[in-house]
Backbone as a printed PyTorch tensor [residue, N CA C, xyz], in Angstrom:
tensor([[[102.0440,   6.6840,  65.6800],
         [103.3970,   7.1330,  65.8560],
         [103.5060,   7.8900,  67.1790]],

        [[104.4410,   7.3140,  68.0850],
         [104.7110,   8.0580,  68.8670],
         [105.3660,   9.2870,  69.1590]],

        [[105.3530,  10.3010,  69.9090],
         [106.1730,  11.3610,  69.7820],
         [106.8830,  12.0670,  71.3170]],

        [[108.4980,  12.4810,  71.1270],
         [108.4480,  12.7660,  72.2270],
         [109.4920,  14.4330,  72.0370]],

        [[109.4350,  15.1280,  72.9110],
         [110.1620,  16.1520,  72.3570],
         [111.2740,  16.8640,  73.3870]],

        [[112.2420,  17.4110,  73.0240],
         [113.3420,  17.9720,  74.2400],
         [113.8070,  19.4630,  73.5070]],

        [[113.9830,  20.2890,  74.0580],
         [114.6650,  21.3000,  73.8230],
         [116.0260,  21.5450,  74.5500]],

        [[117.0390,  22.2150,  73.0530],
         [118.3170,  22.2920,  74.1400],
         [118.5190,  24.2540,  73.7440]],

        [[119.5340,  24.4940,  74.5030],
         [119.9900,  25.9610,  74.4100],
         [121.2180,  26.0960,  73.8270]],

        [[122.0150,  24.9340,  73.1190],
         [123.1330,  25.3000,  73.2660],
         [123.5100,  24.1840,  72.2440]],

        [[124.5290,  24.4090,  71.3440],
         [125.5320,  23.0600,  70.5860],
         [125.4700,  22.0070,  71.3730]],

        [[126.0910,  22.2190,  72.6280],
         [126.9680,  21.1050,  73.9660],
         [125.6000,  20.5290,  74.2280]],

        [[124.3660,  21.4870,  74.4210],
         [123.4830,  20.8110,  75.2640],
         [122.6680,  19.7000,  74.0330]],

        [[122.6920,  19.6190,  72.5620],
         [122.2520,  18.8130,  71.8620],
         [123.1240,  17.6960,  71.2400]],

        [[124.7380,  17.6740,  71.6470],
         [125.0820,  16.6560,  71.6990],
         [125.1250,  15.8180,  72.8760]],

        [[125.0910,  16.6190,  74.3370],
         [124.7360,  16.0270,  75.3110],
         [123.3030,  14.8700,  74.8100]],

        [[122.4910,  15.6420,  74.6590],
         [121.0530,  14.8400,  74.3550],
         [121.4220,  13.4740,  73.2250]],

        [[122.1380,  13.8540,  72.2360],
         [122.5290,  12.4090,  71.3920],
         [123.1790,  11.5290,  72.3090]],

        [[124.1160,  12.1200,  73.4950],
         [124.8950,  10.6480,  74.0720],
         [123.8040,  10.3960,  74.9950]],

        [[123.1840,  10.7570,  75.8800],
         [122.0340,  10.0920,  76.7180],
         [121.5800,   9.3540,  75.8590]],

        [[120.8130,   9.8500,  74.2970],
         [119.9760,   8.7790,  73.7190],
         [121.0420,   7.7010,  73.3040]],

        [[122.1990,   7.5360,  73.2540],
         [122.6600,   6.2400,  72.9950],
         [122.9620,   5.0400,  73.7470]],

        [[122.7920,   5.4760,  74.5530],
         [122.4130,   4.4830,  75.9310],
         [121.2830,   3.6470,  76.0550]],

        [[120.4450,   3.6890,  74.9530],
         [119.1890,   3.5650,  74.6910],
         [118.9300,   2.2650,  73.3960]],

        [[120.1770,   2.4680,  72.7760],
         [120.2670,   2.1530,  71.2280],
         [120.8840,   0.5420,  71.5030]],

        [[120.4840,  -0.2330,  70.3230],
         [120.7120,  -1.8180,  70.4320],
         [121.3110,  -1.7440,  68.5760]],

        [[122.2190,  -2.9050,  68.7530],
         [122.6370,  -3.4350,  67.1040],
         [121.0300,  -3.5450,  66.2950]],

        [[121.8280,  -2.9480,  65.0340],
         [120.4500,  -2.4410,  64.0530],
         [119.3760,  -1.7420,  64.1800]],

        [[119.9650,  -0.8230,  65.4070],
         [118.7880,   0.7690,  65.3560],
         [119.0870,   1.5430,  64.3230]],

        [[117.9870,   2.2060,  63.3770],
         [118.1480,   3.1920,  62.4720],
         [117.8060,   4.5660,  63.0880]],

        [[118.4630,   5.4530,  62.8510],
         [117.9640,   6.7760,  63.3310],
         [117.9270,   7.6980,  61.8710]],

        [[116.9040,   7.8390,  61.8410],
         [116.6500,   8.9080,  60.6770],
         [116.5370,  10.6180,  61.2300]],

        [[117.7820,  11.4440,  60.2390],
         [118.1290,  12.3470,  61.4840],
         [117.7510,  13.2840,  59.9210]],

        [[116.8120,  14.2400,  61.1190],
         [116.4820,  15.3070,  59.6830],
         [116.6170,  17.0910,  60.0260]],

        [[116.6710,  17.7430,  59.5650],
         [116.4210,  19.4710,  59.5960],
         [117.7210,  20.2550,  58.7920]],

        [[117.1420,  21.6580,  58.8740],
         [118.0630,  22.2900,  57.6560],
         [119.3180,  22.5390,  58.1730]],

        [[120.1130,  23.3540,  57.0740],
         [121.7150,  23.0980,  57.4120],
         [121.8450,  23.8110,  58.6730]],

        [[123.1800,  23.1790,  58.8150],
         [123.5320,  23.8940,  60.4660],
         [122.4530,  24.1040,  61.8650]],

        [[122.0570,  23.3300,  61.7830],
         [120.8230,  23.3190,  62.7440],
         [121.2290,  22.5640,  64.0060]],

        [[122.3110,  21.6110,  63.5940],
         [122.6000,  20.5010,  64.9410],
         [123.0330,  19.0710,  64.3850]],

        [[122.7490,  18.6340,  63.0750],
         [122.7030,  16.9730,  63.3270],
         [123.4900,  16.7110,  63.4800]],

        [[124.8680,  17.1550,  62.5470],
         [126.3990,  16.7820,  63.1010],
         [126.2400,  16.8910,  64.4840]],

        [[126.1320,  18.0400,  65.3230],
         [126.3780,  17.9150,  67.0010],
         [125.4610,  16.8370,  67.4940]],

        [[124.4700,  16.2560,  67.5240],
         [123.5940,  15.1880,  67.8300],
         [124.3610,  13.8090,  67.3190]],

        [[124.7310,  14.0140,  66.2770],
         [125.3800,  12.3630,  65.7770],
         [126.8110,  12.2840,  66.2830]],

        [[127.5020,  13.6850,  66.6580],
         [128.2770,  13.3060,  67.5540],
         [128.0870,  13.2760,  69.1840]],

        [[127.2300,  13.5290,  69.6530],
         [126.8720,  12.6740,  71.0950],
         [126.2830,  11.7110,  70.9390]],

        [[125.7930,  11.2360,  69.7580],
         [125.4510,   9.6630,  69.3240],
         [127.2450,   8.7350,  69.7090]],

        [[128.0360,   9.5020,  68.8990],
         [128.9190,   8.5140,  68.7790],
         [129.5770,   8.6370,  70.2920]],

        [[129.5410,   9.2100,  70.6980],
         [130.3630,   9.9320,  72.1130],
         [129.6230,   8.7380,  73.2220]],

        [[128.5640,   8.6420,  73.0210],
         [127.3720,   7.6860,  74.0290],
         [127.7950,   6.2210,  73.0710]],

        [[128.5480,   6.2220,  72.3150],
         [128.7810,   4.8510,  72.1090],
         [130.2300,   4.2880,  72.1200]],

        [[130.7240,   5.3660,  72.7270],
         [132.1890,   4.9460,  73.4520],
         [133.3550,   5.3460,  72.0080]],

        [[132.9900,   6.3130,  71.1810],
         [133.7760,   6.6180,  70.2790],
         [134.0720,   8.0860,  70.3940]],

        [[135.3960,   8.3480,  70.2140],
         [136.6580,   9.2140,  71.1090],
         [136.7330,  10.0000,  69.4390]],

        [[137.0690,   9.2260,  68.3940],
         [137.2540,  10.2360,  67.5740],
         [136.4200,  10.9330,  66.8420]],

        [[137.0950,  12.2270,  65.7730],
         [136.2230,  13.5380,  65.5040],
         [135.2580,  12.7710,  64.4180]],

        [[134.0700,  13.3550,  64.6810],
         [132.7980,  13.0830,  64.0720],
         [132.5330,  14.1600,  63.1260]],

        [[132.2520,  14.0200,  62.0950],
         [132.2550,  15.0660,  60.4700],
         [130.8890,  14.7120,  60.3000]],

        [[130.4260,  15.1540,  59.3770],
         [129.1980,  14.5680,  58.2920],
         [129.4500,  13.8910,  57.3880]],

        [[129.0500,  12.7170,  56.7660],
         [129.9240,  12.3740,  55.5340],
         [129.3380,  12.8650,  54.2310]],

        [[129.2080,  14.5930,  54.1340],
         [128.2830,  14.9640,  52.9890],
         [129.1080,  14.3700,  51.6270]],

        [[130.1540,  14.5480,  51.6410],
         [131.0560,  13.7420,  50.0790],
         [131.5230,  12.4910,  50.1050]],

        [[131.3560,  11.9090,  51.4250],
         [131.6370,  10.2670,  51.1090],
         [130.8440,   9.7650,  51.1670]],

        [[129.4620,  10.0060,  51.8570],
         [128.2380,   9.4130,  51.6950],
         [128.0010,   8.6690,  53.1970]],

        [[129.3860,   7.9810,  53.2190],
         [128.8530,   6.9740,  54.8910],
         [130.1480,   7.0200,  55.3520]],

        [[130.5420,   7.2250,  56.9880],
         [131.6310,   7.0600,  57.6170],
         [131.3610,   5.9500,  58.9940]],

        [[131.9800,   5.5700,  58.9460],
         [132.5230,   4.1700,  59.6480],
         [132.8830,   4.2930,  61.2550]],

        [[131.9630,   4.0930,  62.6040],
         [133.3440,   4.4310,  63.8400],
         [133.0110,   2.8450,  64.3540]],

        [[133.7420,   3.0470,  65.0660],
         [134.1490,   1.5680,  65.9470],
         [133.7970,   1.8600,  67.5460]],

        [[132.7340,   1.3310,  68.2120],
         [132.5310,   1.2760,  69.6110],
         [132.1910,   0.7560,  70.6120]],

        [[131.4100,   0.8680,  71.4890],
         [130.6080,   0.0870,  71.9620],
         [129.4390,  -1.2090,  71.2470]],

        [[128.7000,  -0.3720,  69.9540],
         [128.2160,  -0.3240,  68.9600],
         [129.1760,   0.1760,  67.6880]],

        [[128.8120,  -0.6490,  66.6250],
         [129.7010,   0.5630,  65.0760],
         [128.4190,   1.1810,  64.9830]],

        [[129.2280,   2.6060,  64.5570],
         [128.2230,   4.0440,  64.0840],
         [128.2270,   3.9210,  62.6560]],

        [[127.4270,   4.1180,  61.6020],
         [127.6190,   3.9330,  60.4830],
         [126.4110,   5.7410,  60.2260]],

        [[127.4400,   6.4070,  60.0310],
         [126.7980,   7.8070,  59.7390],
         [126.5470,   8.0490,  58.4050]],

        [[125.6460,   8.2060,  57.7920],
         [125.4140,   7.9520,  56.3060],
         [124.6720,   9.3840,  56.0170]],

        [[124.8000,  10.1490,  55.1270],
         [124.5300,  11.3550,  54.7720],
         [124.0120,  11.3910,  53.4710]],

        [[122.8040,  11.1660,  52.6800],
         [122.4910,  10.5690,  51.7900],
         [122.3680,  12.1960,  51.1070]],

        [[122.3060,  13.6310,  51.3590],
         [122.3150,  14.7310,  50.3140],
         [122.1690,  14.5660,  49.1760]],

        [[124.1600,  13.8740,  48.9530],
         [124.3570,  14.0740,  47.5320],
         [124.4020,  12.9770,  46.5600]],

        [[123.5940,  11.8410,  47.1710],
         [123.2290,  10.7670,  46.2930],
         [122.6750,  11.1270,  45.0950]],

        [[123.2110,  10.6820,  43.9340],
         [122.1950,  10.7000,  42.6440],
         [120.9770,  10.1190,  42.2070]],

        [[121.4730,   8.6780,  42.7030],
         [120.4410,   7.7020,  42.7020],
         [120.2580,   6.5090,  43.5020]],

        [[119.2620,   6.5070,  44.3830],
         [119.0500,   5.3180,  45.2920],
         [120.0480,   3.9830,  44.6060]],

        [[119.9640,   3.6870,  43.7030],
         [120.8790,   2.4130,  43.2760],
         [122.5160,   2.6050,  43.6310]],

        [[122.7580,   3.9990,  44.1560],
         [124.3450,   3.9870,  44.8400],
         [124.0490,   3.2340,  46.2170]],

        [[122.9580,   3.3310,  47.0950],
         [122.7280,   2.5180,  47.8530],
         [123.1830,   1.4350,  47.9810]],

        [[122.9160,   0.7830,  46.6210],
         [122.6970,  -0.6490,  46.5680],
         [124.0090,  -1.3110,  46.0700]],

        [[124.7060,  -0.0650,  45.4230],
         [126.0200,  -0.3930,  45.5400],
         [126.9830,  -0.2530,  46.3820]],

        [[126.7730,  -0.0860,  47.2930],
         [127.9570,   0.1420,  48.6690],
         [127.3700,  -1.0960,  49.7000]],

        [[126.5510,  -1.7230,  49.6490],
         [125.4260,  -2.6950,  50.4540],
         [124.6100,  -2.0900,  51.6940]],

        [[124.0410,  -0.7550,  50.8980],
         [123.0750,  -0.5190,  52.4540],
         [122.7660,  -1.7680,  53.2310]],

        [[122.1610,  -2.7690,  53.2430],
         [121.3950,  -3.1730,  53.8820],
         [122.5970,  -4.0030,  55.0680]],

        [[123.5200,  -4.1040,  54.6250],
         [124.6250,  -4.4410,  55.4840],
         [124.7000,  -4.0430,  56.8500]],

        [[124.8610,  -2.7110,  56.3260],
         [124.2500,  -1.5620,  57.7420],
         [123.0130,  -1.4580,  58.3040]],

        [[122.0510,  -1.5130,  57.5030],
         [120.8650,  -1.0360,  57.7590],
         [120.3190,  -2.5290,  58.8080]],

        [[120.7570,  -3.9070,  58.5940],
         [120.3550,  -5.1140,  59.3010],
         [121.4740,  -5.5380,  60.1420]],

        [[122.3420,  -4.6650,  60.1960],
         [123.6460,  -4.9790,  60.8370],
         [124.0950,  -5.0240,  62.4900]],

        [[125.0970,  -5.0250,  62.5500],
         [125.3820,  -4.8520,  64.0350],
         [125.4040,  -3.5100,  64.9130]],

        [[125.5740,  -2.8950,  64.3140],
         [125.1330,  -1.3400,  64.5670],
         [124.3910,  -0.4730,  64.7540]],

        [[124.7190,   0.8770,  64.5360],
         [123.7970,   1.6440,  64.9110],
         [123.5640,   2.1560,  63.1000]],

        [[122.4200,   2.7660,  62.7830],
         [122.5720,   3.3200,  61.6430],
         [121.7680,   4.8190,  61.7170]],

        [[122.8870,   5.8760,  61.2910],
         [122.4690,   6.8600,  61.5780],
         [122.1260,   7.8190,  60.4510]],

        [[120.8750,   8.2920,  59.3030],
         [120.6430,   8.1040,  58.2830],
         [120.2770,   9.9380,  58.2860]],

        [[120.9890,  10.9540,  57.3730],
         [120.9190,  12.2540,  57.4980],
         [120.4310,  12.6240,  55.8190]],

        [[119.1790,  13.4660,  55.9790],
         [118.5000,  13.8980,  55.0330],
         [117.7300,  11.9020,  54.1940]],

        [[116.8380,  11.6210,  55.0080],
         [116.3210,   9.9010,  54.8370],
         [114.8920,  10.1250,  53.3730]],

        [[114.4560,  11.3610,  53.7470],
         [113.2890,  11.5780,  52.7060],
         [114.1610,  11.1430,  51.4850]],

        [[115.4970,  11.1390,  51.0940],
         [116.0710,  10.9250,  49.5160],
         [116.0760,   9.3200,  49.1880]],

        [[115.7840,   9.0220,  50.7300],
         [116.1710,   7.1530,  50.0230],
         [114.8770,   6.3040,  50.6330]],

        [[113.2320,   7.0550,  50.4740],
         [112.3290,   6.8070,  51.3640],
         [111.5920,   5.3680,  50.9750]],

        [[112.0130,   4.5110,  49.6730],
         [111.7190,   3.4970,  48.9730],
         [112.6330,   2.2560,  49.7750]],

        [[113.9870,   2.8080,  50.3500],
         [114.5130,   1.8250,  50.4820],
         [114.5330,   1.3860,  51.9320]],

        [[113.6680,   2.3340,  52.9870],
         [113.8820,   2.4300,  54.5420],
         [113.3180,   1.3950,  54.9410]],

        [[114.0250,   1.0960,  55.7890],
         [113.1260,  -0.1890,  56.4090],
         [111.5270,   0.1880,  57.3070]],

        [[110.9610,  -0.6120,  57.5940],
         [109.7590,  -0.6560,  58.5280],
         [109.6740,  -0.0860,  59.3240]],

        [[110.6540,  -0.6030,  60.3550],
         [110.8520,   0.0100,  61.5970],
         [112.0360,   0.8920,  62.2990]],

        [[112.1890,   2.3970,  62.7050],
         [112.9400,   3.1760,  62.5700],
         [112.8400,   4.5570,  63.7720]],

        [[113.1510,   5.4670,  63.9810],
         [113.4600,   6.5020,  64.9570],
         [113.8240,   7.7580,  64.1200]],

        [[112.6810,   8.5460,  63.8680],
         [113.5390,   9.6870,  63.5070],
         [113.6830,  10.9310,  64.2120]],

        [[114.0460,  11.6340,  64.1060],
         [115.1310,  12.7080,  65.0470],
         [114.8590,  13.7340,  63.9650]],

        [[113.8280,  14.5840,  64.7810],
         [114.2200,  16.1790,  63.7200],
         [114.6570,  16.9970,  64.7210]],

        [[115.4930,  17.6430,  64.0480],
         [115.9220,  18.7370,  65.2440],
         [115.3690,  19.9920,  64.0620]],

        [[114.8560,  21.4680,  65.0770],
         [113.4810,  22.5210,  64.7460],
         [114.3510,  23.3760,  64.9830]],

        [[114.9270,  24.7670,  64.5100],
         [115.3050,  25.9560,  65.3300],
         [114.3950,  26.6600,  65.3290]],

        [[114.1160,  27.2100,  66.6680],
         [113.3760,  27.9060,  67.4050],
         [114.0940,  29.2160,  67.2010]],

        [[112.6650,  30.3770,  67.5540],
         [112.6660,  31.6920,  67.5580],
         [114.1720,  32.3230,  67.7220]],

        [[114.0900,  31.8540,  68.9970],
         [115.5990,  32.1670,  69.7340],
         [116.7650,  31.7870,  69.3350]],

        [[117.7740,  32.1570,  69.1400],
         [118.7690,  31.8970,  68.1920],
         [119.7810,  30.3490,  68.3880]],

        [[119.6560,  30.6620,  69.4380],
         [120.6540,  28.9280,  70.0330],
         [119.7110,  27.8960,  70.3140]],

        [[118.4290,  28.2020,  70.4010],
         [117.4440,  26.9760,  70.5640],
         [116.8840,  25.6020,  69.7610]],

        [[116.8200,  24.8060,  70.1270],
         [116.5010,  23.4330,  69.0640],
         [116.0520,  22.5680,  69.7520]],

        [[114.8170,  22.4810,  69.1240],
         [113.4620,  21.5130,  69.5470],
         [113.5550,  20.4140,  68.6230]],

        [[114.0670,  19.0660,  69.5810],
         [114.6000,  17.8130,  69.2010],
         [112.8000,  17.0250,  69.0660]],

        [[112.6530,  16.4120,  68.0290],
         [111.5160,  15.6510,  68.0760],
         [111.6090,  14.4700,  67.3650]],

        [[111.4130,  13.2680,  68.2370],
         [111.5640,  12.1440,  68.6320],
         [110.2730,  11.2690,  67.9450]],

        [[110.4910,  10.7220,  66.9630],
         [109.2760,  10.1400,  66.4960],
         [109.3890,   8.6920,  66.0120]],

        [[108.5330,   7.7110,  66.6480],
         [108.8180,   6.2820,  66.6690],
         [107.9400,   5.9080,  65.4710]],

        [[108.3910,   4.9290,  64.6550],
         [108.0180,   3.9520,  63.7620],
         [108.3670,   2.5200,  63.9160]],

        [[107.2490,   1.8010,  64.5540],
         [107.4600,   0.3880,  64.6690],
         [107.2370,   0.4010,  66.4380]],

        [[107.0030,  -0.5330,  66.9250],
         [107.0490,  -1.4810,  68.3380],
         [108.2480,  -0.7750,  69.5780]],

        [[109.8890,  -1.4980,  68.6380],
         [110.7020,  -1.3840,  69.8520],
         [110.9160,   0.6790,  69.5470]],

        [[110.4930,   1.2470,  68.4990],
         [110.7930,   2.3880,  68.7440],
         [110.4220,   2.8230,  69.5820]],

        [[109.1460,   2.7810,  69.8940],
         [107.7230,   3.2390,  70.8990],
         [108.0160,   3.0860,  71.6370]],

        [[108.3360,   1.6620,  71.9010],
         [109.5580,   1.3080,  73.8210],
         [110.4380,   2.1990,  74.0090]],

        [[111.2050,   2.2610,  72.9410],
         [112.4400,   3.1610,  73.2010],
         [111.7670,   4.7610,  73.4780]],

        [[111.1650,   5.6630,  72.7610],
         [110.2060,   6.3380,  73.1640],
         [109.5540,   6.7440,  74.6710]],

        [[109.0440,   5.8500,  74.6940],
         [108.5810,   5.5670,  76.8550],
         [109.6560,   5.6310,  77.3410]],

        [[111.1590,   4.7200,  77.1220],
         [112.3610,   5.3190,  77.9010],
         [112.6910,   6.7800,  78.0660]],

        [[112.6620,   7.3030,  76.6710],
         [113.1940,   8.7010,  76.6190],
         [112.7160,   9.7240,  77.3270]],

        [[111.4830,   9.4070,  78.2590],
         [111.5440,  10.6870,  79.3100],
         [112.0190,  10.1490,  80.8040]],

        [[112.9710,   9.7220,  81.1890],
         [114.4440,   9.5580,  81.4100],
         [115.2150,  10.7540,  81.1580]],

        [[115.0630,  11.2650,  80.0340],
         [116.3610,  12.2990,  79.5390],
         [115.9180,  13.5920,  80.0710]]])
């Protein structure tokens, strides 16, 4: 597994870092986006969507489960928390998304770890000592992640 890591100082400066990395991203990238509350992922998955040419407001979908944008790429932001049971998965058609034309952007992924595919990108964001700090770590699973990986010091 590869690994790569960035630190930001600031909200702005870790959604900055999601739209650089989407410049990066091809139909049917998974990003498995992990760390505790309020730490950043909403701000990261919205410079995800921002780097994929999508203008409107970016939420979490902690009570709908998955929200929908339209862009360059479709964002398919999926927030798996408050799933009961992996078989809600299977009723909405993960894999639609997950093999789809898009991007798939997968928040709290340890809950649905039976159903992940092979190959994947996950994204932890760390808060550091310092109060506004967050140590983004970049960890490849599979081939084109690893490529993608070697791009990312670029950023």
């Amino acid at each position: 597994m590869d690994m790569h890591m960035v630190s930001t100082y600031s909200e702005y400066e870790t959604e900055k870092i999601g739209k650089q990395f989407a410049q990066y991203l091809w139909a049917g990238s998974i990003i498995l986006l992990s760390g505790d509350l309020g730490v950043g992922k909403t701000a990261f998955a919205r410079g995800l969507a921002r780097g994929l040419g999508i203008e409107e407001p970016i939420t979490s979908p902690t009570y709908t489960l998955i929200h929908e944008y339209t862009g360059r790429l479709p964002l398919y932001h999926f927030d798996v928390y408050r799933l009961n049971d992996v078989e809600e998965m299977g009723d909405i058609g993960y894999e639609e998304y997950f093999y789809g034309d898009g991007v798939t952007v997968i928040e709290w992924p340890q809950r649905i770890c039976e159903i992940l595919p092979e190959a994947y990108l996950t994204v932890e964001i760390l808060k550091a000592e310092q109060d506004n700090v967050r140590n983004i770590l970049f960890q490849s699973k599979g081939f084109k992640y690893a490529a993608l990986l070697k791009e990312l010091n670029l950023i």
